[in-house]
Every structure is written in C-alpha cells, then in structure tokens.
N, C-alpha and C positions, 0 to 999 in steps of 0.2 A: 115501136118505141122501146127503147131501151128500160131494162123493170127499172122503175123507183120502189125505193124503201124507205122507208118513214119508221125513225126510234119515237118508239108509241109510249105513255104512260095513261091507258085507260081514265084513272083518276081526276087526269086533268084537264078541266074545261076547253082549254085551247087545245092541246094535243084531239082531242076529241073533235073541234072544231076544224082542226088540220088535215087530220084522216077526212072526214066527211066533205070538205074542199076537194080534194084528193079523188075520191069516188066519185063527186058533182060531174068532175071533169071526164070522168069516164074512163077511170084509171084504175087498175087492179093494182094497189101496189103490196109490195112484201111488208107486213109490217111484223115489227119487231118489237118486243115487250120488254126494253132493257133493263126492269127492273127482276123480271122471272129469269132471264138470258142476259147475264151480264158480257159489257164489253170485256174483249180481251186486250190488252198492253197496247197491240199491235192496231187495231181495230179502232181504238180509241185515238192513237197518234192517225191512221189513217182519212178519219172522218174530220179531226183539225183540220189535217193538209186541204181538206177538200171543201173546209169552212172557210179557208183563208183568215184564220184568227190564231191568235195565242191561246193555250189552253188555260190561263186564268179567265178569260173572258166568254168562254162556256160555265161559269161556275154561278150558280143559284145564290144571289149574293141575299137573299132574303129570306132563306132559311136558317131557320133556325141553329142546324147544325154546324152553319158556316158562324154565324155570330157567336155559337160559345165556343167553336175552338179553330175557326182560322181567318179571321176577319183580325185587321192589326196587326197583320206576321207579314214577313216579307217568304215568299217561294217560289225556285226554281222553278221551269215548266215540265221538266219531269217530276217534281212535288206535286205541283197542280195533276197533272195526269195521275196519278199515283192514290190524292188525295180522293177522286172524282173515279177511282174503281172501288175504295174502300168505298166510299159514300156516295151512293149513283144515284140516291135522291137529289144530289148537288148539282146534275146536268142540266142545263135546260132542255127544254122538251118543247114543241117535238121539233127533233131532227130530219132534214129530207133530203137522201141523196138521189142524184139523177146526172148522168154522164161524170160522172168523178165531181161534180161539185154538188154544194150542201148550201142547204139555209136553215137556220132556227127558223122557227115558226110563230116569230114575234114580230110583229103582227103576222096574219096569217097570209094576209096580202105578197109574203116575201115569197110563199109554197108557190102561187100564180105566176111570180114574175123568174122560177126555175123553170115551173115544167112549159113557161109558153113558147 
C-alpha cells in the first residue's frame, strides 16, 4: 500500500476520529500536525489538486477568524491559499491523502471510501 498521510490537528475531535479510522484499518499512516509543520505554497496548491476542489472551499467558514475578517469579501484563489497559510486554523481538518488523491474527513466515512 502506497503511505497515506493524514493533515492531523490533535485538538480536534474528528481529526482524532479520522486517524483512529485510519489505524482501525490497519494502516500506519504519516501523520502530519499542520499546525506545528505548516503547509508550504507549493504543498498546499498540491493537496487542492488532489482534493479536486477550489481553495475557498477548504476554508473553515465557522471560525471565528474567518468571520471577523474574511467572510463577506470576495477572493482570488491565490488569496484563499495565501489566506489559509497565514491562518492554518482556517483548514479543514483532517485531510487524507492516498495515491495523489484526498478527502476531508467530513464525515469520516469519506477516509473508508479513499483508502477502500
């Protein structure tokens, strides 16, 4: 099997539920703490591509930091990418890649239907 990697935020219940999915399956994967080890430019465009999504729609629209200062603005998707390395709280979480493609981990159900 090719490694999976999994963008980890310990904190948060799902991500935590995600990894442990992950392991259930019998899977060592790399995991990544991308709020200790931030994305890089390149890293971050990369894991779009392999989302198949626009990089506004990786953005944590219920935080807080998105509603006092970029909720109601219009922005480029190099803004959004740009926005979302200043502010990596803003990701959603967790991310799991596996043969060049990715899933959020919303619901968690989506990590089962990559790695099967």
């Amino acid at each position: 099997m090719n490694e999976v990697t999994i963008y980890h935020n310990k904190s948060c219940g799902t991500s935590r539920k995600g990894l442990s999915l992950i392991e259930d399956m019998g899977i060592k994967p790399k995991i990544r703490l991308y709020l200790n080890d931030p994305f890089t430019k390149e890293e971050l465009k990369e894991v779009i591509t392999e989302l198949g999504i626009k990089p506004e729609e990786l953005v944590r629209k219920k935080e807080q930091i998105y509603k006092d200062n970029y909720s109601q603005k219009q922005y480029t998707d190099d803004d959004w990418i740009q926005i979302m390395l200043d502010n990596p709280r803003l990701i959603e979480r967790p991310i799991v890649v596996y043969h060049n493609k990715a899933v959020i981990g919303r619901p968690i159900e989506k990590i089962s239907e990559l790695l099967a």
